[in-house]
N, CA, C and O atoms as a GROMACS GRO file, in nm:
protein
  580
    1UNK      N    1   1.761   0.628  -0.266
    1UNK     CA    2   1.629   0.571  -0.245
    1UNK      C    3   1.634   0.488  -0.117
    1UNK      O    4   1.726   0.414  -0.085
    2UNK      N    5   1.522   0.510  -0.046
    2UNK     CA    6   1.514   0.421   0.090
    2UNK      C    7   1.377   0.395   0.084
    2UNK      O    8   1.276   0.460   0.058
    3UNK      N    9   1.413   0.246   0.125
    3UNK     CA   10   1.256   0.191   0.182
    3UNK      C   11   1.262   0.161   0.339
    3UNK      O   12   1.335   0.070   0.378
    4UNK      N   13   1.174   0.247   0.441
    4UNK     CA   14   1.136   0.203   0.536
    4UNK      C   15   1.017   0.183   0.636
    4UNK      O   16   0.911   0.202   0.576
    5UNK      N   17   1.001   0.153   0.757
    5UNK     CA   18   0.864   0.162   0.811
    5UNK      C   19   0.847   0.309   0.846
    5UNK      O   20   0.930   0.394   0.879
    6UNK      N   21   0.665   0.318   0.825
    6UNK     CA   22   0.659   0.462   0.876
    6UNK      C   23   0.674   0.481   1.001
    6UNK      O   24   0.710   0.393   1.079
    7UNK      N   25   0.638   0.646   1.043
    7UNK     CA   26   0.641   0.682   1.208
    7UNK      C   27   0.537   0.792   1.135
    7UNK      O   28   0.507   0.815   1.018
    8UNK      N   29   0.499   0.850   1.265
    8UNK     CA   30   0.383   0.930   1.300
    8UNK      C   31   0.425   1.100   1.236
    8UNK      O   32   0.348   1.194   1.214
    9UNK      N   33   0.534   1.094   1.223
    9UNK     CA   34   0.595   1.215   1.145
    9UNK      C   35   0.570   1.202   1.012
    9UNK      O   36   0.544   1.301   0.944
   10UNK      N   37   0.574   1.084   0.964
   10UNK     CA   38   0.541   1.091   0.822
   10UNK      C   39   0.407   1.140   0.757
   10UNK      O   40   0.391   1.193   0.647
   11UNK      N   41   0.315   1.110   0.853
   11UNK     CA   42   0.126   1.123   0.842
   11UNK      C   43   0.136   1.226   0.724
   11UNK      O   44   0.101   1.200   0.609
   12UNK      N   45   0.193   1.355   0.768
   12UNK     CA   46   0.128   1.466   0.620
   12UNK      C   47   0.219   1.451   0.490
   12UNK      O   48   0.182   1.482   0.377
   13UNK      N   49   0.309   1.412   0.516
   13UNK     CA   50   0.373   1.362   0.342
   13UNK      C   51   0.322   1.257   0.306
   13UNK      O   52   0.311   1.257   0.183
   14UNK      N   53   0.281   1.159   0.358
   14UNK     CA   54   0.149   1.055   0.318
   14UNK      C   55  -0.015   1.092   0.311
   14UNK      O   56  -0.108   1.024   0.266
   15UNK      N   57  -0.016   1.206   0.365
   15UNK     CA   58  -0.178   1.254   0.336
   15UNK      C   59  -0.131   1.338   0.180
   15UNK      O   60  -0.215   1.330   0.090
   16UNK      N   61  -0.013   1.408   0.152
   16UNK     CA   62  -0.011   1.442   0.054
   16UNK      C   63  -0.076   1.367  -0.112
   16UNK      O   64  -0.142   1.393  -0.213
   17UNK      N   65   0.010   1.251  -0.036
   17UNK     CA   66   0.028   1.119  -0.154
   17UNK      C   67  -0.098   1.110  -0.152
   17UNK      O   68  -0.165   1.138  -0.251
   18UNK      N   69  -0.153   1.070  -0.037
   18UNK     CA   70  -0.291   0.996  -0.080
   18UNK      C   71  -0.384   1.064  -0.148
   18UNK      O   72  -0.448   1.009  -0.236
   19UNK      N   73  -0.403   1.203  -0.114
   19UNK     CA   74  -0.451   1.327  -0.148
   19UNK      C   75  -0.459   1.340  -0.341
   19UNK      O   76  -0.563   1.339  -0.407
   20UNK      N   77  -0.343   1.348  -0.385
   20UNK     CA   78  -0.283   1.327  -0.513
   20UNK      C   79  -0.407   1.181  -0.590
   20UNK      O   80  -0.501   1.173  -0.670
   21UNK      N   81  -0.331   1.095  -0.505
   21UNK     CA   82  -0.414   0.930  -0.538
   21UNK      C   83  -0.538   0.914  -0.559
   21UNK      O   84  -0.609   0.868  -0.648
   22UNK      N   85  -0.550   0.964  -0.450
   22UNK     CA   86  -0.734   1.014  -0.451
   22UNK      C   87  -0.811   1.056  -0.581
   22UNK      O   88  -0.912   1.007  -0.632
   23UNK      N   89  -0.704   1.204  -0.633
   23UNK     CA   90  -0.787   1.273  -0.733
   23UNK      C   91  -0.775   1.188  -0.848
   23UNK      O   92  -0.866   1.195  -0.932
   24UNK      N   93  -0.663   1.095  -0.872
   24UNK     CA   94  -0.610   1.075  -0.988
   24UNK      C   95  -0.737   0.901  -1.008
   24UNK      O   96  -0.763   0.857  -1.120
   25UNK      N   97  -0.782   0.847  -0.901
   25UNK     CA   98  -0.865   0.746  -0.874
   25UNK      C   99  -0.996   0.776  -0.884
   25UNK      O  100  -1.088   0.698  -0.909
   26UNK      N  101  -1.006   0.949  -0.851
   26UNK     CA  102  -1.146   0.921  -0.886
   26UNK      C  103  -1.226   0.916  -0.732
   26UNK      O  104  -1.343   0.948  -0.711
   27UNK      N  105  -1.144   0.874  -0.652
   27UNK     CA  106  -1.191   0.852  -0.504
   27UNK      C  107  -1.233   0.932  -0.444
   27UNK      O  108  -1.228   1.047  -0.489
   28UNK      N  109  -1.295   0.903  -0.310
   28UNK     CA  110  -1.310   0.969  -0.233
   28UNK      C  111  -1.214   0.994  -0.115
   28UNK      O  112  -1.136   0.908  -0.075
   29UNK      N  113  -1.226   1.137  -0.052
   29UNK     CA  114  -1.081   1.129   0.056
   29UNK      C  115  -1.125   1.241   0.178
   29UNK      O  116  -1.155   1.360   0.183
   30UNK      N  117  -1.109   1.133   0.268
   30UNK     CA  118  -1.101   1.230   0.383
   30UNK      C  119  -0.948   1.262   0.475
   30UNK      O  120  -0.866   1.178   0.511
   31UNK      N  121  -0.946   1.375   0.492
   31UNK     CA  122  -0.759   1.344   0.543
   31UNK      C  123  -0.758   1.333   0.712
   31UNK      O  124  -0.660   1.287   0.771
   32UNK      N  125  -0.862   1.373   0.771
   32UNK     CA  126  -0.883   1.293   0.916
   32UNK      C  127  -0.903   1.178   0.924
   32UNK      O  128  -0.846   1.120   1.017
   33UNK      N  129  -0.982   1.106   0.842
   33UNK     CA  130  -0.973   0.974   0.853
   33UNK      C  131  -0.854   0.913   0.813
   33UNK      O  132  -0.813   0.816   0.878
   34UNK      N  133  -0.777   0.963   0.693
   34UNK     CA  134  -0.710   0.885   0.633
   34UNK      C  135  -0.587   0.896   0.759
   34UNK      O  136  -0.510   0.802   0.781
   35UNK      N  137  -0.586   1.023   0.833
   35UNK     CA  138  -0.465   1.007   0.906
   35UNK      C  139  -0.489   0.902   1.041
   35UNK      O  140  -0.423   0.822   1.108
   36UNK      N  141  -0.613   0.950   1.037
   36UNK     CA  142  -0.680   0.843   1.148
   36UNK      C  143  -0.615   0.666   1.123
   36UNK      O  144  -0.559   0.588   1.200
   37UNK      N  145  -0.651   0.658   0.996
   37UNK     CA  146  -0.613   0.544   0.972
   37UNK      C  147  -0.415   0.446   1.002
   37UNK      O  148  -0.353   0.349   1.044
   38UNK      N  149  -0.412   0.570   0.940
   38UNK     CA  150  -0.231   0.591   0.922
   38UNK      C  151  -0.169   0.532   1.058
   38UNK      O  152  -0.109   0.426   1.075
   39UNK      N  153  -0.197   0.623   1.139
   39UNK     CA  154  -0.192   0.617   1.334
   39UNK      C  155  -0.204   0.478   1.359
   39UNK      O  156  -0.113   0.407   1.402
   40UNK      N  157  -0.353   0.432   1.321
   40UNK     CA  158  -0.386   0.343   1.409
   40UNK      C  159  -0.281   0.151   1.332
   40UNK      O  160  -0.252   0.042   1.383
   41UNK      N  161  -0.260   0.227   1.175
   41UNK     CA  162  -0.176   0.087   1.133
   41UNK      C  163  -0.002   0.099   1.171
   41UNK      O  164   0.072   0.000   1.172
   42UNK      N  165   0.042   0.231   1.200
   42UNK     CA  166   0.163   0.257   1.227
   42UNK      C  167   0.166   0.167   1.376
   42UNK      O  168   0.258   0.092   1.407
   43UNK      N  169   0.073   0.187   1.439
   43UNK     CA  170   0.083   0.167   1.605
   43UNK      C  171   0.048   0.014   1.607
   43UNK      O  172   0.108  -0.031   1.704
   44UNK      N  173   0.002  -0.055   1.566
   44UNK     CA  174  -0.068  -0.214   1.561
   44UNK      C  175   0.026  -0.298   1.501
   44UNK      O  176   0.099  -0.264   1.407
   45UNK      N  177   0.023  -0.401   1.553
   45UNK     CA  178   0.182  -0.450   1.511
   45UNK      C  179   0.148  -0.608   1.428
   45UNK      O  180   0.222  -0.704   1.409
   46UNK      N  181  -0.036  -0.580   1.380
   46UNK     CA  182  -0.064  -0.633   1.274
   46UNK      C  183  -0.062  -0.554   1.155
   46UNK      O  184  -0.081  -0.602   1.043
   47UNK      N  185  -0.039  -0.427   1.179
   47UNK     CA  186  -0.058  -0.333   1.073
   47UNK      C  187   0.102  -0.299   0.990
   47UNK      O  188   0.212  -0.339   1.029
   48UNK      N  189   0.083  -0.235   0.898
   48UNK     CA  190   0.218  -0.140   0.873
   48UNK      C  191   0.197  -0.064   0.764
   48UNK      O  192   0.112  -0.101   0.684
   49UNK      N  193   0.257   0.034   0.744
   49UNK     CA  194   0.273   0.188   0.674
   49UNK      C  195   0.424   0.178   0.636
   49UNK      O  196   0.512   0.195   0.721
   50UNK      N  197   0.451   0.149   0.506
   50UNK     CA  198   0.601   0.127   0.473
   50UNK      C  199   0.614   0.207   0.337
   50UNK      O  200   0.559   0.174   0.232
   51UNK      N  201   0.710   0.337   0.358
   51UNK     CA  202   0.728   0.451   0.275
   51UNK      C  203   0.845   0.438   0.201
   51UNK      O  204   0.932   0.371   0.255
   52UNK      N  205   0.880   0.502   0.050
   52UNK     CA  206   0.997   0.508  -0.016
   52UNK      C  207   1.050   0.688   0.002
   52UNK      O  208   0.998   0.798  -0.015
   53UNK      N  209   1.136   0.653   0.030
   53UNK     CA  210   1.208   0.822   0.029
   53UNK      C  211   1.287   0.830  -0.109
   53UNK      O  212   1.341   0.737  -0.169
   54UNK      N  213   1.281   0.953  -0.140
   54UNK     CA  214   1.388   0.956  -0.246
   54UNK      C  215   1.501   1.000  -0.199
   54UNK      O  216   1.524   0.984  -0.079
   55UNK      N  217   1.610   1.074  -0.296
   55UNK     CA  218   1.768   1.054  -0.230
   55UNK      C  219   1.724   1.197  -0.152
   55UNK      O  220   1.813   1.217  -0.070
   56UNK      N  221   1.613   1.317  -0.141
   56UNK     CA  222   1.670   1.375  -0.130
   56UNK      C  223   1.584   1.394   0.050
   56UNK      O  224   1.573   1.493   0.123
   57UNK      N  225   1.545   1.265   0.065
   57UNK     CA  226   1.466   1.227   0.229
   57UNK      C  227   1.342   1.287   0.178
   57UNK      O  228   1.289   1.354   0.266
   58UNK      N  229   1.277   1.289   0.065
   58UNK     CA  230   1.112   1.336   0.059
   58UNK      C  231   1.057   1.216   0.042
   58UNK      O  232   1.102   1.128  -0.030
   59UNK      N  233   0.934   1.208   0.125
   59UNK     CA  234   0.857   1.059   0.104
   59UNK      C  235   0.769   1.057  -0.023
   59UNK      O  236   0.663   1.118  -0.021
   60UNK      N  237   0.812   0.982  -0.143
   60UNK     CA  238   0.710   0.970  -0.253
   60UNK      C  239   0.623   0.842  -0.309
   60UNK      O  240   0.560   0.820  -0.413
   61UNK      N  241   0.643   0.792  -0.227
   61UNK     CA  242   0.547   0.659  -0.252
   61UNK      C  243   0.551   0.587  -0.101
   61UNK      O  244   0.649   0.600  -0.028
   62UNK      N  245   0.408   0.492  -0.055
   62UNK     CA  246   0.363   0.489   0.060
   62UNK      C  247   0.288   0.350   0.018
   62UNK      O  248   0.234   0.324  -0.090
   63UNK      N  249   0.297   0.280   0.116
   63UNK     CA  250   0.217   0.127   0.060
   63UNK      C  251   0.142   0.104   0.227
   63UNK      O  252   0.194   0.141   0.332
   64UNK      N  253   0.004   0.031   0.216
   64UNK     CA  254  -0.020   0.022   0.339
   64UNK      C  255  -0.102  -0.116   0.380
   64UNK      O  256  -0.184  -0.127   0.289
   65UNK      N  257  -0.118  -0.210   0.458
   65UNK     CA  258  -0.126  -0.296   0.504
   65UNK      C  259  -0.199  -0.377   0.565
   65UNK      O  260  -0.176  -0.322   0.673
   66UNK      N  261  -0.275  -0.469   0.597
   66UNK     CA  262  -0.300  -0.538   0.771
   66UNK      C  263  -0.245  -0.679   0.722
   66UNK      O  264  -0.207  -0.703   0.607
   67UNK      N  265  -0.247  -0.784   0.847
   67UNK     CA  266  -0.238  -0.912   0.824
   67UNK      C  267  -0.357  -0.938   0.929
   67UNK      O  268  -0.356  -0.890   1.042
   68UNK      N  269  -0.483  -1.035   0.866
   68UNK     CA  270  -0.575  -1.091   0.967
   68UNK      C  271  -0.596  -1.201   0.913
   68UNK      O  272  -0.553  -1.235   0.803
   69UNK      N  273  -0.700  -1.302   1.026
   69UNK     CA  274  -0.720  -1.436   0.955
   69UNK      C  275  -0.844  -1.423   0.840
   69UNK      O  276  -0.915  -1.328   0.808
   70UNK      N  277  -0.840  -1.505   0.814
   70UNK     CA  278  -0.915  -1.563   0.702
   70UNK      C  279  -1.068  -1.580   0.726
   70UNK      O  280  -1.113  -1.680   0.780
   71UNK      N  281  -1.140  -1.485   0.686
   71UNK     CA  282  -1.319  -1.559   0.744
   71UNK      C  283  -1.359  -1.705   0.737
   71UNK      O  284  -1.452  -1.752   0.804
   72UNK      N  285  -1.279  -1.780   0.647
   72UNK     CA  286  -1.282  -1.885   0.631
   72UNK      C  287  -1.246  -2.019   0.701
   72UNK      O  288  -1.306  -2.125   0.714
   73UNK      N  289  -1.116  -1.970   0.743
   73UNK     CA  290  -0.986  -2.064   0.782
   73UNK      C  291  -0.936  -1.970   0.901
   73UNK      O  292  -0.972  -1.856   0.930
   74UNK      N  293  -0.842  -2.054   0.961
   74UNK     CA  294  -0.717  -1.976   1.055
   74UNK      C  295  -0.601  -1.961   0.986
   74UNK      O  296  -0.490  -1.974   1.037
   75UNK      N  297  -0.628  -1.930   0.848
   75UNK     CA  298  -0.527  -1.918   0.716
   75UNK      C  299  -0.476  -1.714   0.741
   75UNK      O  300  -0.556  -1.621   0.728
   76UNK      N  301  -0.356  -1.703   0.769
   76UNK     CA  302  -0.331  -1.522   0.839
   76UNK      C  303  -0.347  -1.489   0.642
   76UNK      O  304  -0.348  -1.568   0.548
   77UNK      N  305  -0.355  -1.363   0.647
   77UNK     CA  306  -0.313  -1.286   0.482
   77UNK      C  307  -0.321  -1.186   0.528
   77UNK      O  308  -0.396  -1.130   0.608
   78UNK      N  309  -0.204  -1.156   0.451
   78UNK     CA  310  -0.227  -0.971   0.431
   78UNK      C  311  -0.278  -0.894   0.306
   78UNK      O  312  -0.260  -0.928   0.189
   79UNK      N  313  -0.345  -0.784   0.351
   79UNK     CA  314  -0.398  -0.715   0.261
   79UNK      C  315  -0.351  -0.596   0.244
   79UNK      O  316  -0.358  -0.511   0.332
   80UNK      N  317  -0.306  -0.579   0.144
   80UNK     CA  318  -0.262  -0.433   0.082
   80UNK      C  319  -0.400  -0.369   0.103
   80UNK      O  320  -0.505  -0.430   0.084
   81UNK      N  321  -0.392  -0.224   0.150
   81UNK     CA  322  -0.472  -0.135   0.185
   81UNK      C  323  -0.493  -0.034   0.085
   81UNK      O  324  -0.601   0.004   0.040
   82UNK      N  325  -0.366   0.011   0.051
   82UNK     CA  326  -0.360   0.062  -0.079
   82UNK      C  327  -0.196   0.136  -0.067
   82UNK      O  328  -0.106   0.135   0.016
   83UNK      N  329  -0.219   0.197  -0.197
   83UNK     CA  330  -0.009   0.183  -0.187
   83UNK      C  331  -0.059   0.285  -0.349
   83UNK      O  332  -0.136   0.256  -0.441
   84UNK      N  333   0.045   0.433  -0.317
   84UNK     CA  334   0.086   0.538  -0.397
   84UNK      C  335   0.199   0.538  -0.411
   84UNK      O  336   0.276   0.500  -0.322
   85UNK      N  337   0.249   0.594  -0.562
   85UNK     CA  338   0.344   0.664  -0.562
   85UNK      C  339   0.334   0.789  -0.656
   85UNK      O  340   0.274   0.782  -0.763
   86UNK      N  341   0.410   0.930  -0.600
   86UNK     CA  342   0.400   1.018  -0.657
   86UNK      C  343   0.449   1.017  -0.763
   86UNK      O  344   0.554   0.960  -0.792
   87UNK      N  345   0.352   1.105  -0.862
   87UNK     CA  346   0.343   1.090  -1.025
   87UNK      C  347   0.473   1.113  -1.110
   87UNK      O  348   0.476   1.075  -1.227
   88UNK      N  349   0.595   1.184  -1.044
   88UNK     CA  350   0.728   1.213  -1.075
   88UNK      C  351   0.786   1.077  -1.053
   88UNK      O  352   0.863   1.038  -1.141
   89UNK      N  353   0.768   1.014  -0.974
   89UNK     CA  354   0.867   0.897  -0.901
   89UNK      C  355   0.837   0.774  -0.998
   89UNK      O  356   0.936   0.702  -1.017
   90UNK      N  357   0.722   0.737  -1.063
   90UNK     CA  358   0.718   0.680  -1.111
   90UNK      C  359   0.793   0.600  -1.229
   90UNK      O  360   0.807   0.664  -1.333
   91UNK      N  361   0.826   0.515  -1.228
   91UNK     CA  362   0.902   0.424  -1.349
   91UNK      C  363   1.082   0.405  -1.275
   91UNK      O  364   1.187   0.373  -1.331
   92UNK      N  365   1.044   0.452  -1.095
   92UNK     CA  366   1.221   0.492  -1.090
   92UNK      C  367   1.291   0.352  -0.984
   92UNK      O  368   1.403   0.349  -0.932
   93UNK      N  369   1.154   0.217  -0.975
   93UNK     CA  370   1.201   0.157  -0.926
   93UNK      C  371   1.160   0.138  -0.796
   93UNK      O  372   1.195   0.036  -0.737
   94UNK      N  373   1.079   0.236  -0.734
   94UNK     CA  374   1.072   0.240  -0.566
   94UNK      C  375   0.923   0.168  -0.536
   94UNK      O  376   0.885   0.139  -0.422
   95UNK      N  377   0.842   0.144  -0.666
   95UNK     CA  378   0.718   0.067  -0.668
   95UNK      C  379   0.775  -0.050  -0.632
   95UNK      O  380   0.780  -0.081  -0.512
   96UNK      N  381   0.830  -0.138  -0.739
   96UNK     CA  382   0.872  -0.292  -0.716
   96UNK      C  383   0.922  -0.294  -0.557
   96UNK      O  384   0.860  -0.352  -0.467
   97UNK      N  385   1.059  -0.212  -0.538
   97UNK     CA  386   1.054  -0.215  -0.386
   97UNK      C  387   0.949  -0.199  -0.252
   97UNK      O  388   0.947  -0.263  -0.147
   98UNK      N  389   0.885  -0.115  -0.287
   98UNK     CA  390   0.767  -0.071  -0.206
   98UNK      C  391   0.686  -0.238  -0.190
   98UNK      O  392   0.638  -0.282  -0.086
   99UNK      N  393   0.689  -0.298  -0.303
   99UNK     CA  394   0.584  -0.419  -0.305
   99UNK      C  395   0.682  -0.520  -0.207
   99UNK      O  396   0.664  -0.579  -0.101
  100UNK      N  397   0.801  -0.505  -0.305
  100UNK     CA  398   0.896  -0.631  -0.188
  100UNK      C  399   0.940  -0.619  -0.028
  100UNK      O  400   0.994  -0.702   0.045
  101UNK      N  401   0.901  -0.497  -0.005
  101UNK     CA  402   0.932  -0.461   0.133
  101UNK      C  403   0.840  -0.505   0.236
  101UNK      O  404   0.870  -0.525   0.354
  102UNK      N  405   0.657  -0.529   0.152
  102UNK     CA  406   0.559  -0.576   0.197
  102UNK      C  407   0.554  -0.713   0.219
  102UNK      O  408   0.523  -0.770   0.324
  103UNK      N  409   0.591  -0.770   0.095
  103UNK     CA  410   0.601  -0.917   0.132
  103UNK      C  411   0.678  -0.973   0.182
  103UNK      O  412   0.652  -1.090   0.209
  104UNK      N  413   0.815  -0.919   0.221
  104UNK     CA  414   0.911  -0.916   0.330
  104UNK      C  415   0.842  -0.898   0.469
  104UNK      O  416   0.854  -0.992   0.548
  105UNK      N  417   0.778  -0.797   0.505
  105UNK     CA  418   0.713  -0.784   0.599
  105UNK      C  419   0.566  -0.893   0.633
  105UNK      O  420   0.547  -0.972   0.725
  106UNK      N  421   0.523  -0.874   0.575
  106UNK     CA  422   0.378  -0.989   0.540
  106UNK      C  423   0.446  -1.155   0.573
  106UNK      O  424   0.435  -1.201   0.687
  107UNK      N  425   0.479  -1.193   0.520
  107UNK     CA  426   0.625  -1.278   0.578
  107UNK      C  427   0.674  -1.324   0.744
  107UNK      O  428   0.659  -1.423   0.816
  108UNK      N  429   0.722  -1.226   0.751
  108UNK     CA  430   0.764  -1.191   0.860
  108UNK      C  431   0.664  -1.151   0.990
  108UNK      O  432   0.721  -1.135   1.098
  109UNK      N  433   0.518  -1.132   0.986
  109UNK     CA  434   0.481  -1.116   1.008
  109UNK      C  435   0.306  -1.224   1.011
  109UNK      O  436   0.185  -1.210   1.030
  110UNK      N  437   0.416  -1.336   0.972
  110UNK     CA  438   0.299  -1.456   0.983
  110UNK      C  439   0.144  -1.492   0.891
  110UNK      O  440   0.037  -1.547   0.919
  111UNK      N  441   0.205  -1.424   0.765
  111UNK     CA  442   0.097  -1.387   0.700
  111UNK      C  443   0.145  -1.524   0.566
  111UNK      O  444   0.259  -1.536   0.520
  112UNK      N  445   0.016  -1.617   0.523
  112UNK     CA  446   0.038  -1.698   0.469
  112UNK      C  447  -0.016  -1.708   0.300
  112UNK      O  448  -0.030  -1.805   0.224
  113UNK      N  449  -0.039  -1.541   0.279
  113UNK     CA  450  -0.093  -1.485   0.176
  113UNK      C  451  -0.084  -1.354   0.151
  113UNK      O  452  -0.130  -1.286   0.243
  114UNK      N  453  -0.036  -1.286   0.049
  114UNK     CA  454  -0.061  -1.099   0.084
  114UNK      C  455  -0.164  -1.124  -0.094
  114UNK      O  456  -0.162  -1.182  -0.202
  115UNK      N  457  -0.241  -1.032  -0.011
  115UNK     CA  458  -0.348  -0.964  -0.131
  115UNK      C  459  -0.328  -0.866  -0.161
  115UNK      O  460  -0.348  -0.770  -0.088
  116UNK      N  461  -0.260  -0.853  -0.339
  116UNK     CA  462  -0.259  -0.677  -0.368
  116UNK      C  463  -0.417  -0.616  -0.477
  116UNK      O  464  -0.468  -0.683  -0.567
  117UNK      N  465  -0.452  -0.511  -0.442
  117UNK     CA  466  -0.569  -0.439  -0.563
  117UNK      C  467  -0.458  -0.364  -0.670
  117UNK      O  468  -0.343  -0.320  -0.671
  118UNK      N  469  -0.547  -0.376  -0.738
  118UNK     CA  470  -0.530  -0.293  -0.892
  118UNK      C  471  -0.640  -0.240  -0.957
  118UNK      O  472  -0.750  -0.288  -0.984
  119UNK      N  473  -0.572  -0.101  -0.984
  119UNK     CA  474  -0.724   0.050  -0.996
  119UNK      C  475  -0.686   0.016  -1.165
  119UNK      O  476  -0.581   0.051  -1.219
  120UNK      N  477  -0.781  -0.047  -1.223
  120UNK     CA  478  -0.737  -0.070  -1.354
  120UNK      C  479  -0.708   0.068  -1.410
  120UNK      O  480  -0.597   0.096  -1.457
  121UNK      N  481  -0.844   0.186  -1.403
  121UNK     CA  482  -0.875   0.298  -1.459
  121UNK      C  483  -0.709   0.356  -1.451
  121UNK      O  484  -0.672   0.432  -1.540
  122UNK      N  485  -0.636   0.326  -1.369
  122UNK     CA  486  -0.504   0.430  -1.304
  122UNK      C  487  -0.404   0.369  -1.434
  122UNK      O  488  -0.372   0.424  -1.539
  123UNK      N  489  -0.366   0.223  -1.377
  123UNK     CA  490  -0.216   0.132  -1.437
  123UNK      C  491  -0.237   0.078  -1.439
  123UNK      O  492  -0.300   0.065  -1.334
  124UNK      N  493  -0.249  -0.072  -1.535
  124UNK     CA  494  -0.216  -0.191  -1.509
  124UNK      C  495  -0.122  -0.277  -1.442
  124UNK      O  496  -0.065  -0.361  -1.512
  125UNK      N  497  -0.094  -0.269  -1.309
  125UNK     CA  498  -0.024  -0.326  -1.254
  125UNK      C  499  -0.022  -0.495  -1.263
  125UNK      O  500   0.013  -0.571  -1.173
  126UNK      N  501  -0.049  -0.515  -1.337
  126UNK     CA  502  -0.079  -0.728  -1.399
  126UNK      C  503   0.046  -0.776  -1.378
  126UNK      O  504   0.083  -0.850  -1.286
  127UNK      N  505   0.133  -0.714  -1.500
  127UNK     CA  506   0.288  -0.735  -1.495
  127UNK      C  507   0.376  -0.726  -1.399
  127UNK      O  508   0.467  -0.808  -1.385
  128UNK      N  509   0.359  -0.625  -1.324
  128UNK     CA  510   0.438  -0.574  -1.183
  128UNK      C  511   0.433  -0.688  -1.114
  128UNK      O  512   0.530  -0.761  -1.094
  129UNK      N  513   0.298  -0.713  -1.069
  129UNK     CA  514   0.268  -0.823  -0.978
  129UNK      C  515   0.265  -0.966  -1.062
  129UNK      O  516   0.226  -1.069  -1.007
  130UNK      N  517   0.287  -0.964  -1.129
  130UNK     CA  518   0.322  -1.157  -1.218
  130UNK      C  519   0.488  -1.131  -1.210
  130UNK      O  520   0.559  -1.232  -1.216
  131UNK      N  521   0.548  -1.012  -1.197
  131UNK     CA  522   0.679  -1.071  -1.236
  131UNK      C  523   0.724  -1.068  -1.073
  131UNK      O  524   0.837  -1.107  -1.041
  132UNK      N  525   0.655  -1.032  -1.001
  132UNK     CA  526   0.733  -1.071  -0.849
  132UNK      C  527   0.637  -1.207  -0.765
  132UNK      O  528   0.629  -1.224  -0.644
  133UNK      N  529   0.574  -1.286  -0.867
  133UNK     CA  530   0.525  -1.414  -0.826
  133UNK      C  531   0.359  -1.428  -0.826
  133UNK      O  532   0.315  -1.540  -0.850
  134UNK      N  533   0.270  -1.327  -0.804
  134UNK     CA  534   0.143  -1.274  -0.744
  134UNK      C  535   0.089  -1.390  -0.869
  134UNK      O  536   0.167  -1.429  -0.956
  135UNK      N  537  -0.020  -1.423  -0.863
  135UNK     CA  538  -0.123  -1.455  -0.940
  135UNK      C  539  -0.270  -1.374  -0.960
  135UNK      O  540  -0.332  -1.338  -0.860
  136UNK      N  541  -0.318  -1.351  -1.084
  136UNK     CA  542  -0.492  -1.319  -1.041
  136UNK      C  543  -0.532  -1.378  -1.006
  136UNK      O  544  -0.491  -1.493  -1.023
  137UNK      N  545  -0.649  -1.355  -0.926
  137UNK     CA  546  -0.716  -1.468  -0.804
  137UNK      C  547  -0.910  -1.409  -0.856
  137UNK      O  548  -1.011  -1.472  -0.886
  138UNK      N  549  -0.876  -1.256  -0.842
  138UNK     CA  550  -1.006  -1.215  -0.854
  138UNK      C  551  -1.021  -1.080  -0.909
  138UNK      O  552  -0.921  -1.021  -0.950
  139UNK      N  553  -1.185  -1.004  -0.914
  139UNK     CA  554  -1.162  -0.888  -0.991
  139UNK      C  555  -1.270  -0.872  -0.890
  139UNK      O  556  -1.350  -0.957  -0.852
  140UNK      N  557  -1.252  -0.708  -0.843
  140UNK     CA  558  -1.335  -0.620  -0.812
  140UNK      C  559  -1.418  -0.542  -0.847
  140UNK      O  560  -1.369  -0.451  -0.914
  141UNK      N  561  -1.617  -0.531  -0.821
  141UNK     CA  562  -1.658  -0.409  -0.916
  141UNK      C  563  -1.720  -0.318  -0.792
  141UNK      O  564  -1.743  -0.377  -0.687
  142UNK      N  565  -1.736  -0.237  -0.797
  142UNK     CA  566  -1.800  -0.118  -0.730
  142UNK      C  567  -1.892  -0.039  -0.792
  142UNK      O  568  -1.874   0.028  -0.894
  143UNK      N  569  -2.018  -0.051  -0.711
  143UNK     CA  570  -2.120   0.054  -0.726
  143UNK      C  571  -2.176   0.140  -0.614
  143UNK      O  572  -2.233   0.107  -0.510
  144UNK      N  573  -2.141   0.268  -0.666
  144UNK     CA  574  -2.181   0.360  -0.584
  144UNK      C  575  -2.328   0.396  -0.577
  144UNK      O  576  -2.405   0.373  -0.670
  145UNK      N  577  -2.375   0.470  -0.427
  145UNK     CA  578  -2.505   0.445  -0.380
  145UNK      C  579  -2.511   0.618  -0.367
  145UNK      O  580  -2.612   0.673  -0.325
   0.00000   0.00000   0.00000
């Protein structure tokens, strides 16, 4: 298992993931944009795209990023963008890493807060994120137009 930053080679084994994520969310997905997106956080050095490989170098889980200020304050945070892992990989450990690699980075990257979401409909991720420190802060609703 490896956790590292992405590169521009990775884009279609991460459009895979997201692709997958997408259906399983319910979402909507475009894969030009999404690669669009990919590019422009790989290249920005407020951004980051940080992938888990498994042993055998296939990328199966993908977490993604910004750090900006605060509308509020000159308080930096980062925001999880959103973050997959493929439906095999799951329970094998490369989630918790995937998260600690962020806040390692987020960190490191001058950020004095990271914000993660949780797709209730998917996992409860509550536990994941209480046992590596996170607190609930807030809940999200969405209505579509």
């Amino acid at each position: 298992m490896k956790i590292r930053p992405a590169n521009e080679d990775d884009i279609l084994d991460i459009l895979i993931l997201a692709r997958q994520f997408a259906r399983e969310a319910k979402s909507h997905f475009n894969k030009d944009k999404t690669a669009s997106t990919l590019v422009g956080l790989i290249n920005n050095p407020d951004g980051t795209v940080i992938v888990w490989e498994d042993d055998s170098g296939e990328v199966v889980g993908a977490i993604l990023a910004i750090v900006s200020e605060s509308f509020m304050s000159y308080r930096r945070q980062a925001h999880e963008m959103a973050w997959f892992v493929d439906r095999e990989s799951r329970g094998k450990g490369g989630a918790i890493r995937l998260v600690k690699a962020l806040v390692d980075w987020s960190e490191a990257n001058g950020a004095e807060d990271l914000i993660m979401g949780d797709i209730h409909s998917l996992q409860d991720l509550g536990p994941l994120y209480s046992r590596l420190g996170f607190t609930l802060s807030e809940k999200l609703y969405t209505k579509e137009f």
